[in-house]
C-alpha positions as CSV (number, residue, x, y, z in Angstrom):
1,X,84.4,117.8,117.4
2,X,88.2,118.2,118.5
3,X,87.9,115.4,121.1
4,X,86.7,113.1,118.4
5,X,89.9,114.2,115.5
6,X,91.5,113.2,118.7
7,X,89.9,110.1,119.5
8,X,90.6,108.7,116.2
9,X,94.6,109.6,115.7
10,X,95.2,108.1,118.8
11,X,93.2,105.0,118.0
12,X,95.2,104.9,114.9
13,X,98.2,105.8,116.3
14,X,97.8,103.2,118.9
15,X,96.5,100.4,116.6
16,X,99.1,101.0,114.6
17,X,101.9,100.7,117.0
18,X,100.1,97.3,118.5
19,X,100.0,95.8,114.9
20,X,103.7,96.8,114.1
21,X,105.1,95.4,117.7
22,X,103.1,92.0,116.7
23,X,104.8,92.2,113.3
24,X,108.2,93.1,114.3
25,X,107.8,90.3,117.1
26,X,106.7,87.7,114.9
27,X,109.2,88.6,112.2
28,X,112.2,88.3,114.5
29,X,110.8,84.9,116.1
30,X,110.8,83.6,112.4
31,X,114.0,85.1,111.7
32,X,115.3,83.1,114.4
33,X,113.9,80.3,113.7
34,X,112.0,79.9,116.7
35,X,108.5,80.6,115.7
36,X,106.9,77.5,115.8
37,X,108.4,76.2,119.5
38,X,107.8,80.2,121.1
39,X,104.5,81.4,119.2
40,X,102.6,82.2,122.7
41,X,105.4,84.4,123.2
42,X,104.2,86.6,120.4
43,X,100.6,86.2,121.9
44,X,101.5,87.6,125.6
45,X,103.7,90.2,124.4
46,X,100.7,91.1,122.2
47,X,98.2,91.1,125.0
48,X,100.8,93.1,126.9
49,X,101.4,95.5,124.6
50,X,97.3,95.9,123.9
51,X,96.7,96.7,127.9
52,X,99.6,99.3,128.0
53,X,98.2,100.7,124.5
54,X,94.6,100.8,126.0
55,X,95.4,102.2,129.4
56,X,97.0,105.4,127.7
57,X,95.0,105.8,124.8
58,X,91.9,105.5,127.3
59,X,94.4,108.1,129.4
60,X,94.7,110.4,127.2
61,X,91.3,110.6,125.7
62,X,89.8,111.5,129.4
63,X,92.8,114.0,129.9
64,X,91.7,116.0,126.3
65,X,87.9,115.5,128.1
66,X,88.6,117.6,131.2
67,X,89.5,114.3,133.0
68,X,86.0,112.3,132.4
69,X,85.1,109.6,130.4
70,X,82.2,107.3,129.9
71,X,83.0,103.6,130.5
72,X,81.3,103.6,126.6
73,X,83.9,105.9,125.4
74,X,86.9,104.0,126.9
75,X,85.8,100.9,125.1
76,X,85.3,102.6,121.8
77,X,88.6,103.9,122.1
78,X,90.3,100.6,123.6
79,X,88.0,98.6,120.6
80,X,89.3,100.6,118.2
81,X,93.2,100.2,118.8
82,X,92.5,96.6,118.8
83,X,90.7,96.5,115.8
84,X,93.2,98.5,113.8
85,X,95.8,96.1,114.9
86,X,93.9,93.6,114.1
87,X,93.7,94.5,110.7
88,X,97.2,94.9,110.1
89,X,98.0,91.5,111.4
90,X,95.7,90.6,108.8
91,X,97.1,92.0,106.6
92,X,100.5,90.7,107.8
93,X,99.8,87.0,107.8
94,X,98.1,86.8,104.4
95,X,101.8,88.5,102.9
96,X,103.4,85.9,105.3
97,X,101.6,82.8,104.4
98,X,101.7,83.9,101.0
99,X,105.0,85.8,99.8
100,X,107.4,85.4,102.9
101,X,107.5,82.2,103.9
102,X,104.7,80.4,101.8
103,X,106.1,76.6,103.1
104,X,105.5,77.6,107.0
105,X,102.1,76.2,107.3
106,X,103.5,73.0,105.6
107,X,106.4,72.9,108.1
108,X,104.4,73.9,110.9
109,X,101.9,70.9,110.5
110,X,104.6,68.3,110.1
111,X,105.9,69.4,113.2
112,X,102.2,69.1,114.7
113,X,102.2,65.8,113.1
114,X,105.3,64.1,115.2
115,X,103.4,65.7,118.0
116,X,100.7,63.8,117.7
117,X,102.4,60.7,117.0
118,X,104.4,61.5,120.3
119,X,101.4,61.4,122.2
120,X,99.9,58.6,120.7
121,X,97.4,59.2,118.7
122,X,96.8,56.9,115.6
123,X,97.4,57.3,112.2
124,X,93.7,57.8,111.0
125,X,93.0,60.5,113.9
126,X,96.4,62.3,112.7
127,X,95.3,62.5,109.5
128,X,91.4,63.6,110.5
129,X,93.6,66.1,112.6
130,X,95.6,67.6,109.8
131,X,92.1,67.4,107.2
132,X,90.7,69.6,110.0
133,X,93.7,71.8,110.8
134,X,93.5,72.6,107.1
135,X,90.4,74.1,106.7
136,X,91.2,76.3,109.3
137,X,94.1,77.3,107.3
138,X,92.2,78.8,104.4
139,X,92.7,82.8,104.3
140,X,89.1,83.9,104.8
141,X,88.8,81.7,108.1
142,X,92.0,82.6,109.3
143,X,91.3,86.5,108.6
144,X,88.1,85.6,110.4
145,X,89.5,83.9,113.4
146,X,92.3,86.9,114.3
147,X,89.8,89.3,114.1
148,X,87.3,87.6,116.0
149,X,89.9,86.3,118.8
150,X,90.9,90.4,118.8
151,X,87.7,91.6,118.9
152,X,86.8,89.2,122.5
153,X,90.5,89.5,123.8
154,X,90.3,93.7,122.9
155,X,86.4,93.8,124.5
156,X,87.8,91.9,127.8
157,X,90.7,93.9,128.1
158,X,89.1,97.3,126.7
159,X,85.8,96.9,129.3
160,X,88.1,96.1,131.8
161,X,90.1,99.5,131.6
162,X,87.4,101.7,130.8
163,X,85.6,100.5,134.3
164,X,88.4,101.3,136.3
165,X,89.7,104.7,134.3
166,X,85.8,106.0,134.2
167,X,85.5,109.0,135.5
168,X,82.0,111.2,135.0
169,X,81.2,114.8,136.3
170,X,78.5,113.3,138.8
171,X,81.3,111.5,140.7
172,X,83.2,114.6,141.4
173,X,80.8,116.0,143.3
């Protein structure tokens, strides 16, 4: 019972500290003006900052165990940070879209726009473009989309730790 309290204040602790980094990191790029040219930087320091989270909440999960964990445990606890960041970016971008900055998705299409017309593409596939690029814009399929692209990149990276921080009672002998 004490190794699960403990399971789930570090994968809150964790997930939050993920979610803030991604919102401190994507506040200061729009700050700066520089979102829209250096987004994937927010998206590497992101996964980054999830493979460091998940390596020492995995860490410190076996090390309250004795020193052994199941590779199922490690990805619970690796799926769970994730997911709680996850939900915060949510959370994040729906008060960005709508009360920070409610004209950056405007902006931010115009500027795919000239793109587009930089690499020669017509005016009626721009436009199917943008119609497209829209409906991906609503706020249920964008909540959708970050917590599914979490979930796969947080299952990869999670799965991947647990196999190599596993650890069971068998293998000590």
């Amino acid at each position: 019972m004490e190794n699960q309290a403990s399971s789930k204040s570090i994968i809150l602790n964790y997930g939050l500290y993920l979610g803030v980094i991604g919102v401190i990191l994507h506040l200061a790029l729009w700050a700066s003006g520089q979102l829209i040219e250096l987004n994937w930087i927010n998206s590497v320091v992101w996964i980054i900052a999830l493979i460091a989270f998940t390596i020492v909440g995995i860490k410190k999960i076996r090390e309250s165990a004795g020193g052994f964990i199941s590779w199922g445990q490690g990805v619970k606890i690796g799926m769970g940070i994730t997911m709680v960041a996850a939900v915060i970016t949510v959370v994040y971008t729906l008060l960005f879209i709508n009360v920070i900055d409610p004209g950056f998705q405007d902006m931010a299409i115009e500027v795919q726009k000239q793109a587009w017309l930089d690499a020669g593409m017509s005016e009626e596939q721009i436009e199917g473009a943008t119609e497209m690029a829209a409906k991906f814009q609503s706020p249920a399929i964008s909540s959708a989309m970050i917590l599914g692209f979490s979930a796969f990149v947080g299952f990869i990276v999670s799965a991947i730790v647990a196999a190599v921080m596993k650890k069971s009672e068998e293998e000590q002998y």
